[in-house]
N, C-alpha and C positions, 0 to 999 in steps of 0.2 A: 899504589899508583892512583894518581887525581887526575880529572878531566873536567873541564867544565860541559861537557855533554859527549854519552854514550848511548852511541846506538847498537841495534843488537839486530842481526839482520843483513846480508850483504845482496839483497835482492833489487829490483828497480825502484820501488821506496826507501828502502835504507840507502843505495847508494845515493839518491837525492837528499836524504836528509842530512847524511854526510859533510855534500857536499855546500849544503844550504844553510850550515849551521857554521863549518869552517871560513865561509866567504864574509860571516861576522865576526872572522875573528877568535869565536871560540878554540879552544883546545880541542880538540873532537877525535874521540877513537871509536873505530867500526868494528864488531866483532862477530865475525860470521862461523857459524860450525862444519861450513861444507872447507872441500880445499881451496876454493876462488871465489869470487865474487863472481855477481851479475849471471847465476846459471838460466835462472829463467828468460832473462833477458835475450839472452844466445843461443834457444832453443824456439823462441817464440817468434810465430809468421815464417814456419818453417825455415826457419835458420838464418830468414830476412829480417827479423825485426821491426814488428809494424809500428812503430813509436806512438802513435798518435792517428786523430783524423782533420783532415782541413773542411770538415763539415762546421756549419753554427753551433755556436754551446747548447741551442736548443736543441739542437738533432742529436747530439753527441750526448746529453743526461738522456732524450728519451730512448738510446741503445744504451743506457746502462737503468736497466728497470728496477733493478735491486738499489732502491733508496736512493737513486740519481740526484733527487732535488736536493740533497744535502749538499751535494758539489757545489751549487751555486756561487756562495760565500768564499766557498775558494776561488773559484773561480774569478771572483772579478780580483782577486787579486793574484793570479798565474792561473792563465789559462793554457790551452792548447797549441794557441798562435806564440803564445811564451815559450813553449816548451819545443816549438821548430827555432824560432830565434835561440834556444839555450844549446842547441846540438848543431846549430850552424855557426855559433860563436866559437863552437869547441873542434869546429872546424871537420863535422859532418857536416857533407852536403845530401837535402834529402830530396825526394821526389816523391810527385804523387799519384796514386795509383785508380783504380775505382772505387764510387763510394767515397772518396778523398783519404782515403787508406795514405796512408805518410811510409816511405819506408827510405831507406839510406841506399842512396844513389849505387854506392857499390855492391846492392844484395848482400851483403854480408853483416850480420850483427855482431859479427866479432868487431868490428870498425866502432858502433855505437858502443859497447863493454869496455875498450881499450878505450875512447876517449874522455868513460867515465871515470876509468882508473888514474889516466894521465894527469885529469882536472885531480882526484885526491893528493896526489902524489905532490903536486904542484903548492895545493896546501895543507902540506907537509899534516895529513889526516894518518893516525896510528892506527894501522890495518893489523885486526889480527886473526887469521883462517884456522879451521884444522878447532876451532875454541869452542866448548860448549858451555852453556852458561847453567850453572844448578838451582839459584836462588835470586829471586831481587827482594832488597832490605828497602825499606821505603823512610825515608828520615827528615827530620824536619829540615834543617839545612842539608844534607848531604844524600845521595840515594848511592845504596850498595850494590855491585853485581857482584855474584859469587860463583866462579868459574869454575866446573867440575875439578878440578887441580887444585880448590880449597881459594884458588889467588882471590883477593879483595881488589877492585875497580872501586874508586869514589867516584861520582859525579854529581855535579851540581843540577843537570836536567839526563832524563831517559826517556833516549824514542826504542819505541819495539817495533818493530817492523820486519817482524818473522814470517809473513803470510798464513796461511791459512792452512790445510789439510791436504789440498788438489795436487797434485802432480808431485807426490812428497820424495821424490829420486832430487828434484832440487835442495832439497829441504826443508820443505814447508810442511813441517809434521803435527801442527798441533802444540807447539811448545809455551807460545805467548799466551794463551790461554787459563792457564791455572794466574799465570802472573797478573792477568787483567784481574780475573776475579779475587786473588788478592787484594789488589787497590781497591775493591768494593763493586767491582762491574760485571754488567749482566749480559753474556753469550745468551746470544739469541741459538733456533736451533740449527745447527749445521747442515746441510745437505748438498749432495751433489747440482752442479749445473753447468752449463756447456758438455754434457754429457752424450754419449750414444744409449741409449734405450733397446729394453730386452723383449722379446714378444715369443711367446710359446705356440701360436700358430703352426699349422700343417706344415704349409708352404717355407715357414720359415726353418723349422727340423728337418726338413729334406732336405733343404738347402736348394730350392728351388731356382731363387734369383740370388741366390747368396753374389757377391761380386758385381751386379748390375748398381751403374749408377743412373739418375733420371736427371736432365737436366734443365735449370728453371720449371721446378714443379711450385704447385704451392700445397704448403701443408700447415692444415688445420686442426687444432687440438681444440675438443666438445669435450664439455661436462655430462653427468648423468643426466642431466636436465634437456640436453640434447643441443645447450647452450653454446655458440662459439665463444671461446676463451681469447685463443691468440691464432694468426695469421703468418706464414714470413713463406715469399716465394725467393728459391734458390735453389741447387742443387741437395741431390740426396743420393743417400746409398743403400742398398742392402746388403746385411751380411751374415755370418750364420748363426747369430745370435739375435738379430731383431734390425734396427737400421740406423744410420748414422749419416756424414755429411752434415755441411753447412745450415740446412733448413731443420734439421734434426735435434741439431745442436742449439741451434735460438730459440726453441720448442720446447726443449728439454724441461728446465726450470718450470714450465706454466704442468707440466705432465707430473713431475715428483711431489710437487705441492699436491696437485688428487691424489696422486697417492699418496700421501704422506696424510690429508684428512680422512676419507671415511672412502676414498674409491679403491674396490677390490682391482679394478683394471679401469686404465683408460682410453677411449679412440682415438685413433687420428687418420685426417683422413687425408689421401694421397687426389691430386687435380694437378693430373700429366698436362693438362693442356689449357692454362689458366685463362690465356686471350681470348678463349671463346663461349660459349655460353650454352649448354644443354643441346637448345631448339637451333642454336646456329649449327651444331656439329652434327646435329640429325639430319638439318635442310640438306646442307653440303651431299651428306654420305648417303642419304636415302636416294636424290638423283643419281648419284655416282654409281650407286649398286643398279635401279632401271635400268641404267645406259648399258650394262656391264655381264649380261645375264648369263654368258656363258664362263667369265671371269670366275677365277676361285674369290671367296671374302678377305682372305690370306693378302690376296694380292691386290684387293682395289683399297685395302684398308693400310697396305704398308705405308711407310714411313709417316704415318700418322704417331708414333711412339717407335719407341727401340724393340725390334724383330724379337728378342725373347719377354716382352714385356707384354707384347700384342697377344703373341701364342699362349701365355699364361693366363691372359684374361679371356680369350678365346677357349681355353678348356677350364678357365671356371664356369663359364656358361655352356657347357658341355657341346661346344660348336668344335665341329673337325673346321680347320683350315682349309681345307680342302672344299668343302662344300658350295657348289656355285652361287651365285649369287641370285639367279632366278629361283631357289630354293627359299632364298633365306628371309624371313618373316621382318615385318616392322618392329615387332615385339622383342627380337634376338637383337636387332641393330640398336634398340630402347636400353637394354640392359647391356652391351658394352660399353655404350655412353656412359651410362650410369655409372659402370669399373673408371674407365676412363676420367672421369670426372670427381669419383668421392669412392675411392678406393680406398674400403674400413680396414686401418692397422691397430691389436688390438695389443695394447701396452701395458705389461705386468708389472714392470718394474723399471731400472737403469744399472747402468753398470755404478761400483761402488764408486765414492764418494776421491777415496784414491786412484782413480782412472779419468775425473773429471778435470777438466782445463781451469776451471774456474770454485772456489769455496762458496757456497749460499750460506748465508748466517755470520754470524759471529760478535765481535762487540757492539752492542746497544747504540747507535749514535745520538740518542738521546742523550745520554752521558756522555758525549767529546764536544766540546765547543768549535762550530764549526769555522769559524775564521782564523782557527788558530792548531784545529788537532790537537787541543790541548783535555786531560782527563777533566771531567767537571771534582773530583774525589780528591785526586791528588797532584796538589802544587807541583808545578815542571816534568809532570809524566806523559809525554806526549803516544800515540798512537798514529799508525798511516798504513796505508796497503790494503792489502786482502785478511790482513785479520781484522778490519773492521766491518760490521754489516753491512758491503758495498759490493755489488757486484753485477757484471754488466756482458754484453755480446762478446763475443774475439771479433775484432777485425780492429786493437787497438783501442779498444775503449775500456779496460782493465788497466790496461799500462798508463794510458791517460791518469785515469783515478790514481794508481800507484805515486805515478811522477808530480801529480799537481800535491797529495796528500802529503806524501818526501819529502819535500819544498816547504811547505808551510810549517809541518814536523819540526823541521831543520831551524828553519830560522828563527821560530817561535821558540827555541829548545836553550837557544845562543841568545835570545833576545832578554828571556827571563831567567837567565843564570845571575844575573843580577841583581836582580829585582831582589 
């Protein structure tokens, strides 16, 4: 079988490349080893599919931290605002959320999947599921893929677009990786990110708060140095492993990195109540408590935080709830602030790398020519996705990367089968 471009990968980069390669024209066959295309797709933004964001390309590389400025150059040629006009041409209609989060009017990602499949279909792109691929030959005019079934694929260009490690029930196992370093290139090192995080704490073996979420906290991850690293206020959770949520998860990556250099553990620390500031929440609560003296603390301090959140930090400071407030010392009301405000979570490790939403590491993009995704090593070997060192927030800025990388893959794959 001859192709003038195969991709290998039926995920939100490969189906772009697919389809970005066929709309020149090329021959183009897609060969994915799960049963369908597009899994990650129709599982991502909890089954809504957040395609993108209608934030600036500036906001949009700086939520993707992991090597964001590389995008650039793609960028100006398919951005973001491309990739709403490419899904509303294909006749999703999308909406936008908070944050400029992009998602398909019908909540449904099966809508975004089918209409990527329709578009191949359309141009008549060789889809083949269920296929694993064992070897890529790399040749001077011709590149081989060699299908566990022994089958020979020619092609004149090859995109890989297998993802990464993270969520590998889609398929993203690790596979494209020996084939990079084949063609000469260099896996940076892998690691989890968008991850939930482990913490061997008391409180957290007991299962203390296990199930409690905190809502608009901000949490901050310190170095040993006592240095603030990174910031992101949003929700969070505890669970009976250590804690997770949104603010936990943008956090994640700045935390594995100390771990991963020389930190045996790292802090992070929990500010239930960002908008206000030490001495403002002292002012407030120390008149409150005067006025209040036969009031329990329990009750002039509720809904200042979530009722089992209060009592937890209330018997870290070994205060009954109970205790009036004409009792109760300036020094005790100093140290729930303190909980309240920079509540130390202390961080052993994350959950493994296959539990993570997102891969850290992978191909060198020093080695991919950024306007084209094309290998700097080997003539018409393209790369795009998450298997290259690119990685960024969820809320749509993965898939961005994927789809703008797909794109460029694609056509740059159709463009120099020629050449």
């Amino acid at each position: 079988m001859e192709y003038d471009v195969a991709i290998i990968g039926g995920g939100p980069s490969g189906l772009m490349a697919a389809i970005g390669a066929a709309e020149q024209g090329a021959r183009t066959i897609l060969i994915e080893k799960g049963n369908k295309l597009g899994n990650k797709l129709a599982i991502s933004g909890g089954g809504r599919c957040n395609v993108t964001s209608r934030l600036p390309k500036e906001k949009i590389i700086e939520h993707i931290p992991g090597n964001g400025q590389f995008l650039y150059s793609a960028f100006s040629v398919f951005d973001n605002e491309d990739i709403i006009d490419f899904f509303e041409n294909l006749g999703v209609k999308l909406k936008e959320e908070d944050h400029g989060r992009m998602f398909p009017a019908s909540n449904s990602a099966k809508d975004v999947v089918q209409a990527l499949l329709t578009k191949l279909e359309q141009l008549n792109v060789k889809v083949m599921t269920n296929t694993s691929v064992m070897a890529l030959d790399y040749g001077i005019d011709l590149h081989t893929v060699i299908l566990a079934n022994q089958t020979k694929i020619n092609a004149k260009s090859i995109v890989i677009a297998v993802g990464g490690k993270a969520v590998p029930y889609t398929g993203s196992t690790g596979d494209g990786y020996p084939w990079a370093k084949k063609a000469g290139h260099t896996i940076t090192d892998l690691y989890p990110t968008e991850v939930p995080l482990l913490s061997n704490q008391l409180f957290i073996k007991e299962k203390t708060l296990q199930g409690l979420a905190l809502r608009d906290v901000c949490l901050t991850v310190k170095n040993k140095a006592n240095k603030q690293i990174i910031s992101h206020q949003m929700d969070m959770l505890f669970t009976h492993f250590g804690i997770s949520g949104p603010a936990v998860l943008r956090c994640s990556q700045f935390v594995v990195k100390l771990l991963n250099q020389d930190h045996q553990q790292v802090s992070v620390y929990i500010d239930a109540i960002p908008d206000q500031n030490k001495e403002q929440l002292y002012e407030i609560y120390r008149q409150l408590i005067n006025e209040s003296g036969k009031k329990s603390i329990k009750n002039v301090l509720k809904g200042i935080v979530p009722e089992r959140y209060l009592l937890f930090i209330l018997e870290k400071n070994n205060i009954n709830p109970e205790l009036k407030c004409a009792n109760f010392s300036q020094e005790q009301l100093r140290a729930i602030i303190k909980d309240l405000k920079e509540f130390e979570v202390i961080i052993h490790g994350s959950l493994p790398i296959e539990k993570a939403f997102v891969t850290g590491g992978g191909i060198s993009i020093k080695e991919i020519v950024p306007t084209t995704m094309a290998s700097k090593f080997v003539e018409r070997l393209f790369f795009c996705g998450e298997i290259l060192d690119i990685h960024g927030y969820t809320g749509g800025y993965n898939i961005t990367a994927a789809l703008v990388t797909g794109r460029l893959a694609g056509q740059n794959a159709a463009w120099q089968m020629s050449i």
